[in-house]
N, C-alpha and C positions, 0 to 999 in steps of 0.2 A: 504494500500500500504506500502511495506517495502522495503529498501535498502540490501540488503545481499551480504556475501562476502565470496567466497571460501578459504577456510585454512586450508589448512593439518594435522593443530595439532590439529584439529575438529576428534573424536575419532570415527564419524563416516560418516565424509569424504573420499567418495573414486573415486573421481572428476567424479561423474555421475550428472550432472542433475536435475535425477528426482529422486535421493536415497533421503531417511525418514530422515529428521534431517542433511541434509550432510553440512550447512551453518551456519554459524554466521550470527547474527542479527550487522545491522549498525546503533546505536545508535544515531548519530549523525552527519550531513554533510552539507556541500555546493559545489555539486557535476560540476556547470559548471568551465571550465579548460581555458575558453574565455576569460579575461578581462588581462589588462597590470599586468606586473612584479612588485613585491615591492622586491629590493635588500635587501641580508640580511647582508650587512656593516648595517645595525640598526635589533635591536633583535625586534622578531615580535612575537604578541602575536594572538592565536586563542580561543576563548572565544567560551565554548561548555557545552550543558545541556544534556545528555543523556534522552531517551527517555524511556527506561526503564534500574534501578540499574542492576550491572553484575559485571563483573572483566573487565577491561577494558585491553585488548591484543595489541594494538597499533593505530595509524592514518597512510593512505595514502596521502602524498602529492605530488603534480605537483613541481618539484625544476629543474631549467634551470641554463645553466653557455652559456655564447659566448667569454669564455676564458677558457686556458689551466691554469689547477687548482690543486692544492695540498689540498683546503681548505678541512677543516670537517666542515661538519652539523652535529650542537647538537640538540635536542628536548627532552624535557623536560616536563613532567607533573609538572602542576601547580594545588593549592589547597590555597581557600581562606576561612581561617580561623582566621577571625579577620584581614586579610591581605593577600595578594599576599605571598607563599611561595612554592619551590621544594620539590616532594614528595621523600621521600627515596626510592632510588632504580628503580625509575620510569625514569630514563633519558637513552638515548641510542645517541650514537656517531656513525655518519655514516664517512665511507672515500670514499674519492674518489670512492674506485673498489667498494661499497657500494650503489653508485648510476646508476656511468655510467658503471660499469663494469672494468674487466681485460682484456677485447680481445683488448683494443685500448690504446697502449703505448706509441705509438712516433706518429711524426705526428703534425702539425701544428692546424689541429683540433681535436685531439685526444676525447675531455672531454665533447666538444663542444652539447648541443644538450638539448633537454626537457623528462624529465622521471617521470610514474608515480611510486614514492618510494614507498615501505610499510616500515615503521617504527617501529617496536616490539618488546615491551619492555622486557625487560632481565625476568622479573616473571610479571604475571598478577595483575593489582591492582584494587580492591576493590572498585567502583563506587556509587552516589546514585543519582538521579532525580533530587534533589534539583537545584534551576535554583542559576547562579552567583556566580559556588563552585567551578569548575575547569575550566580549561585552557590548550593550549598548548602553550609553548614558544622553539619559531626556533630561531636559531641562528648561526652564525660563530663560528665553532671552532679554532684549529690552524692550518695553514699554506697559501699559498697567494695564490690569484685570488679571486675569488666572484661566490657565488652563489645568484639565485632569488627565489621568490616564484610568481608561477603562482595564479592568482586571478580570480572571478565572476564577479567585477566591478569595478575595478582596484582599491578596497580597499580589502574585503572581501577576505581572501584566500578559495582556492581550499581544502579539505578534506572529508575523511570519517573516522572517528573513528569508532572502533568496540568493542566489549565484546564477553565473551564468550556464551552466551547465544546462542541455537542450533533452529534452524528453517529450515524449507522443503521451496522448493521454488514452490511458487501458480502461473502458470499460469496467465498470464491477471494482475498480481498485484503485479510482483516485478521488483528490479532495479537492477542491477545486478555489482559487482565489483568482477571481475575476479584476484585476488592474485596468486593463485595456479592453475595448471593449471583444466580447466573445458573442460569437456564433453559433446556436446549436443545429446541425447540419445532417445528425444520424440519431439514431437510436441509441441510448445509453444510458448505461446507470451511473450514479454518483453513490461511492460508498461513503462514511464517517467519522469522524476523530474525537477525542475528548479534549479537553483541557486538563492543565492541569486542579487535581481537586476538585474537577466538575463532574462529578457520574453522572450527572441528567442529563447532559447534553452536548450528544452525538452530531457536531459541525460536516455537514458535508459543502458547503457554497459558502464563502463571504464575498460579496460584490461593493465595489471601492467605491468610495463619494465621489461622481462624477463631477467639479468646481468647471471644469473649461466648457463644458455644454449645454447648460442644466434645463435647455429649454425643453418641455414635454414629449418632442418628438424624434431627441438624440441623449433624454439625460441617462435610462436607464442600459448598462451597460452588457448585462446578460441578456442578448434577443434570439430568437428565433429565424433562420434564414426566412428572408422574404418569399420568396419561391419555394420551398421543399420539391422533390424529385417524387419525394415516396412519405406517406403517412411514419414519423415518427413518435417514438415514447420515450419525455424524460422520466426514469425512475430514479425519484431520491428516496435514501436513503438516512434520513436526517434531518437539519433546519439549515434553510437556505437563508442569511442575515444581510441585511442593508440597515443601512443609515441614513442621513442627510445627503439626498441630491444622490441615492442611489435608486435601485430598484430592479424590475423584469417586465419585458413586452414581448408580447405572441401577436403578431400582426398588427396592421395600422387599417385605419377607416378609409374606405377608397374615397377616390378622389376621379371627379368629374375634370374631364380635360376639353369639355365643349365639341362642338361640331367637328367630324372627322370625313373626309370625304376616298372616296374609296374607289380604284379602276375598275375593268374588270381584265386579266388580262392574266397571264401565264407568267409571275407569279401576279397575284394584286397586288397593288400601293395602295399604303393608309395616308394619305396624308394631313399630318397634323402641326399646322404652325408651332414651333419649339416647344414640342411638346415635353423634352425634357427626362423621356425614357431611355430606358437601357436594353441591351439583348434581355433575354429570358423575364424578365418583368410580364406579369399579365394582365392583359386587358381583356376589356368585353365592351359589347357597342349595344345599345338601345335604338332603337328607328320608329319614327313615325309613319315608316309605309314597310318596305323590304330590304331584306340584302340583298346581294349578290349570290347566287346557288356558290355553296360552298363555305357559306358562314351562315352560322346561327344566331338567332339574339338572346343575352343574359349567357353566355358561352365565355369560360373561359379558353383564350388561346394567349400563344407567348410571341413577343417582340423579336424579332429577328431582321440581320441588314437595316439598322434604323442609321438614319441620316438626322442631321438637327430638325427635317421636318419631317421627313416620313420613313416609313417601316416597312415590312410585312412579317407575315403571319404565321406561325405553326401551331397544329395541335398539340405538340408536346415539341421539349427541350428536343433537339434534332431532328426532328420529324421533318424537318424540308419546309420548305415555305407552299400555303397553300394559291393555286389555282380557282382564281373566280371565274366565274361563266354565268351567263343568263341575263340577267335585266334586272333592273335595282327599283327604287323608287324611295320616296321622304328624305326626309334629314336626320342622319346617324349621327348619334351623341358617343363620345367614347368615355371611357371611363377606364381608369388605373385602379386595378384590382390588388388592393393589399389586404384585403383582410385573409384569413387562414381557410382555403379551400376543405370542404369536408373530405373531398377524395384523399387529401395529404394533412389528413387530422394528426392536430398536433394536439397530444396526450404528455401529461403533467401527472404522473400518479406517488403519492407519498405512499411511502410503507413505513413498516418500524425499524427505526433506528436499526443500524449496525451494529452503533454501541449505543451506552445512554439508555434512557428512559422515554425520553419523547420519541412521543412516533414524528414522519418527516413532516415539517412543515415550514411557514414562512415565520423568521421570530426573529424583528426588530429589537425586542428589550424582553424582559423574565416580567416585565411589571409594567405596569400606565407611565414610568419615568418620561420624564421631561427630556428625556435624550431619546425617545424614539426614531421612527420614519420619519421628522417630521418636515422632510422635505425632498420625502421617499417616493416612490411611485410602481405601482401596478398596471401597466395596458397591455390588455388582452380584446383582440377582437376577431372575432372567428368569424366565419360565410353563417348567414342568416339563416334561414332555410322560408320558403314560400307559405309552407303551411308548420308551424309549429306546433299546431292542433286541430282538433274537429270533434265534433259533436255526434253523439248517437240520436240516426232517424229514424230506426225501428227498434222494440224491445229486443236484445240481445238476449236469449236464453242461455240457461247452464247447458253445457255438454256440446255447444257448437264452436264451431272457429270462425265462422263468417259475422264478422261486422261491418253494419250498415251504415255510412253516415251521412251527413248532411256535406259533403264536400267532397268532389274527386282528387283524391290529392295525390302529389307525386311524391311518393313515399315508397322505398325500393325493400326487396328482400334482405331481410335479416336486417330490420329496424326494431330497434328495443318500444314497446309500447306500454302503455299504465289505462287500463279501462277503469272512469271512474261510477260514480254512481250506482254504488252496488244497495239493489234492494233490500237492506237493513239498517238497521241503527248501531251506533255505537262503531268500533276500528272496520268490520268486514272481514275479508279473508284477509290472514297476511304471510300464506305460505308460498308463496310467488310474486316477488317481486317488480315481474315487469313479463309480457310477451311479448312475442317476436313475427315478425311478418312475413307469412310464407309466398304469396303473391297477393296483386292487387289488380282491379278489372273495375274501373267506374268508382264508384262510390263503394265499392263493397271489398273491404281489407278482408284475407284472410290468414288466420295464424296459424301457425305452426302448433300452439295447444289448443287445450278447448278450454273456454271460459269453464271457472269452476267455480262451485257454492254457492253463489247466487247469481238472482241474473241484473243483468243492467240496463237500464231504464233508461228511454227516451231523456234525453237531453245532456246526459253524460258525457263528462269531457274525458277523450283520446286524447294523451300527449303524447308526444313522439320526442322520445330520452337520447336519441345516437343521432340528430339530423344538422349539430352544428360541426364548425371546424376546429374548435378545440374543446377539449375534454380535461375536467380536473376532478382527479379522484383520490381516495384512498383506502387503499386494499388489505386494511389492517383494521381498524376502528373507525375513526375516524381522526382526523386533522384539526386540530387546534392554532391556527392560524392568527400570531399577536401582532398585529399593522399595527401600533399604539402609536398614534400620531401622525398618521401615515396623511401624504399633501392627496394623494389621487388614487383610487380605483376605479380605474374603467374595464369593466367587466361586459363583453357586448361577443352575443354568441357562443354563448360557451355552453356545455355540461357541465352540471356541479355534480360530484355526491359525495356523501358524507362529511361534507368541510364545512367547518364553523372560523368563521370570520369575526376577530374581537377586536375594535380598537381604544375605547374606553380612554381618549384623552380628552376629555369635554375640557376638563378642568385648563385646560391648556392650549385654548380653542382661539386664544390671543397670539402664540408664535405664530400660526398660520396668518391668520386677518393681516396681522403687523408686516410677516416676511415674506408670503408669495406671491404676492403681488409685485412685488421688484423684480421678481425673476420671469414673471410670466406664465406662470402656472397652473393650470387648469384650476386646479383648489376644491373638487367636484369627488362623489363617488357616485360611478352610474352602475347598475343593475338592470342592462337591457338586454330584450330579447333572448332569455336564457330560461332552460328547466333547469330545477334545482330540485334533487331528491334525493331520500333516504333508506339504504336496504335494513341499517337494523339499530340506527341509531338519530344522533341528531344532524341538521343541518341547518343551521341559521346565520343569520348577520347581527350582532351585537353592538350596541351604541360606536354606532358610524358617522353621525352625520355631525363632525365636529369642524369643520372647515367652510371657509366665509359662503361657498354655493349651495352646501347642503346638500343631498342624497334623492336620487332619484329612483327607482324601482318601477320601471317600465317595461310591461309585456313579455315576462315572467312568468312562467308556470310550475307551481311545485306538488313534490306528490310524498307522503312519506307510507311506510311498510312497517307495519309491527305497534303494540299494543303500549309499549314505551316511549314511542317515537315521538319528535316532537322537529315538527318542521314551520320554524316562524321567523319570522325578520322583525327586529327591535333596532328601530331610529329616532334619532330626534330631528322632529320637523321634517318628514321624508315629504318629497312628492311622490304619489302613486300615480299609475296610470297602467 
């Protein structure tokens, strides 16, 4: 098992994933971010053995202030040689815009907040194995307030030093520290680590305070490739942690590129005044009359031979550019297709720990601390699906598979479904969780089992559980998920199940108001177009709505399973819709 860490200046880093060599090896750490503050009014020492000699490139640490600060943090390599003494050349002074950033100037809480820094040293220095040889030493530099350093056990600080040494990251066997930003591009599991003195808490991701980008659509540094090839699953094993000005995004909200005009011709040309695309990017086109034979509308296809105005087209990544024919008609809208396609569904599944006690999830802080996410963010936006739901239009009996509904919907074989309105009082059946769709003909689904126990009534809601493009589960319990403080989630097409979302910083509902708005940040938690349900436990969202726009929960469907179950969403001030 190894700790690795994404870095740019890795010569064959190119923030994928699964590329040969594209990581540093993490030498040395004590990766949990949980235990109390040691202020650095006293200079503080980290005593470190590398695990294998390298050039040693710098450490990340967890550093908080809960005051508006001027201070520098210095670090310093240490070397005991006969004695404690500073290496040449090996110290680096952070300022202020260094840690928390330049977007937050004025402001009562401006500075205010917990970030994981990377620290790196001006030239790489020369390391060896030897145990009891080096150090780091944190300190104040000049100007006033106070910074902390976050700790494992309220002595042991927070770190990971790195070298340059180059490593591929293995599946099932590593830990992951996101610096720069990273790609996830394949299938893969994230295993776990402890800290020291920390048995709860199984570290698999810490993702770095992104300061140089923080704007909503570049701050979060762990993303999802835009395009996938093939339906991916991240499996963590553990808590994946962010701070200030970090986070994780799975897709962006498409984006309308206006009227597109189209040849018809061997291949066809799209052409679109600077439209601003790339190869393999997707798009899809809307018309008020027709296409061309040879394109569909609401279709996605990929960018290929684009010029600053114009493109063409494939079905898939090399598939050739396609050939138009026929006769067109109206005016084609194009649109840039980012959010996460359902074919290439990207799955997010927490399980239990590796090590530790927590099962895997997202955890900002162990508590409501005023050093949360609180300038954190979550965007997630999967492919929508047309029909999200539909209603029973005839009495669905026990012991059939055929249901009738009030909508023809395009809902494909081996679709997870939930029939509701079962003719009794009280929970219903709860020894099946969900059916599945064997085929469909009109208005009339049929499944793969037969309704069972009772029957289901005219007007009962069909949700359909598998029909967005990302999926977040977990395949253990469930998921305990602490955002405390968190600037944004946007949560738009997705699956939920079993995940309970807490972020419980009301009290602290002023950092936001005061600081993101400097930087530009959405400030919002959106809950759309998503099922949310439960096989044997809870799933809810827990005082969220603590940020200056407040919480929306739009078009939403939840279902839970089981006599304990309990599927609700608690907001303050939510809109519904």
């Amino acid at each position: 098992m190894a700790v690795i860490i994404s870095d740019s200046t890795n010569t064959s880093y190119d923030g994928y994933l699964s590329t040969a060599n594209g990581f540093y090896r993490v030498e040395a750490d004590n990766l949990c971010p949980y235990g109390n503050l040691l202020a650095l009014t006293t200079t503080r020492y980290i005593a470190f053995t590398p695990a294998n000699a390298g050039n040693l490139k710098g450490v990340v640490l967890c550093l908080n202030t809960t005051s508006i600060t001027n201070r520098q943090v210095v670090v310093t390599l240490q070397q005991n040689s006969g004695g404690w003494g500073d290496v040449a050349g090996a110290s680096v002074t952070l300022e202020v815009d260094d840690i928390s950033g330049d977007a937050l100037t004025i402001g009562d809480y401006a500075d205010r907040g917990e970030y994981f820094t990377p620290c790196v040293l001006p030239t790489p220095i020369a390391v060896t194995a030897v145990a009891d040889t080096w150090r780091w030493k944190i300190a104040h530099g000049t100007g006033t307030g106070t910074w902390n350093i976050r700790t494992s056990d309220n002595t042991n600080p927070f770190h990971a030093t790195w070298c340059d040494n180059k490593v591929s990251f293995s599946s099932g066997n590593d830990v992951l520290v996101v610096k720069n930003k990273l790609y996830i591009d394949q299938t893969a599991t994230i295993t776990s680590k402890l800290g020291t003195a920390a048995a709860a808490y199984g570290m698999s991701c810490i993702i770095c305070s992104n300061i140089t980008t923080p704007e909503p659509d570049t701050v979060a540094l762990l993303e999802w490739i835009e395009t996938p090839t093939a339906a991916y699953t991240l499996t963590v094993a553990g808590i994946i942690s962010f701070k200030c000005w970090g986070g994780m995004r799975i897709g962006r909200e498409n984006v309308s590129k206006g009227v597109a005009t189209i040849t018809i011709a061997a291949p066809g040309v799209v052409t679109n005044t600077g439209h601003g695309l790339s190869n393999a990017q997707r798009v899809k086109f809307s018309t008020t009359g027709a296409l061309p034979t040879g394109l569909a509308a609401n279709t996605n296809y990929y960018v290929v031979n684009k010029t600053d105005n114009t493109f063409e087209l494939e079905s898939t990544i090399g598939g050739g550019s396609i050939t138009t024919t026929g006769t067109q008609s109206g005016v084609h809208t194009l649109t840039h297709v980012r959010r996460i396609p359902v074919a290439q569904k990207a799955t997010l599944t927490f399980i239990a720990g590796a090590v530790g006690t927590t099962t895997g999830c997202f955890m900002t802080s162990s508590s409501s601390y005023t050093q949360g996410a609180m300038r954190g963010s979550l965007f997630f936006y999967g492919e929508i699906p047309t029909y999200q739901y539909t209603t029973i239009k005839t009495l669905c009996v026990t012991g059939q598979k055929d249901v009738i509904c009030d909508d023809s919907v395009d809902w494909v074989n081996g679709d997870a479904l939930v029939i509701g309105k079962q003719n009794t009082t009280g929970t219903g059946v709860v020894t099946i969780p969900h059916n599945t769709i064997d085929s469909v003909a009109g208005d009339t689904i049929t499944l793969n089992e037969n309704v069972i126990t009772y029957n289901r009534l005219v007007g009962g809601t069909v949700i359909r559980l598998s029909g967005h493009g990302i999926k977040i589960e977990n395949n253990d319990t469930y998921s305990t998920n602490y955002v405390y403080n968190i600037a944004n989630i946007q949560f738009s097409g997705c699956d939920f199940k079993d995940q309970y979302y807490q972020s419980n910083g009301v009290s602290y509902y002023t950092y936001l108001a005061d600081s993101y708005n400097k930087a530009g940040l959405l400030e919002q938690y959106l809950f759309e177009d998503c099922t949310i349900w439960s096989s044997s436990t809870e799933t809810y969202f827990s005082q969220l709505c603590i940020t200056p726009k407040g919480a929306k929960f739009n078009r939403c469907y939840t279902y839970r399973q089981g006599e304990t179950t309990a599927c609700t969403s608690f907001f303050r001030s939510p809109h519904f819709s």
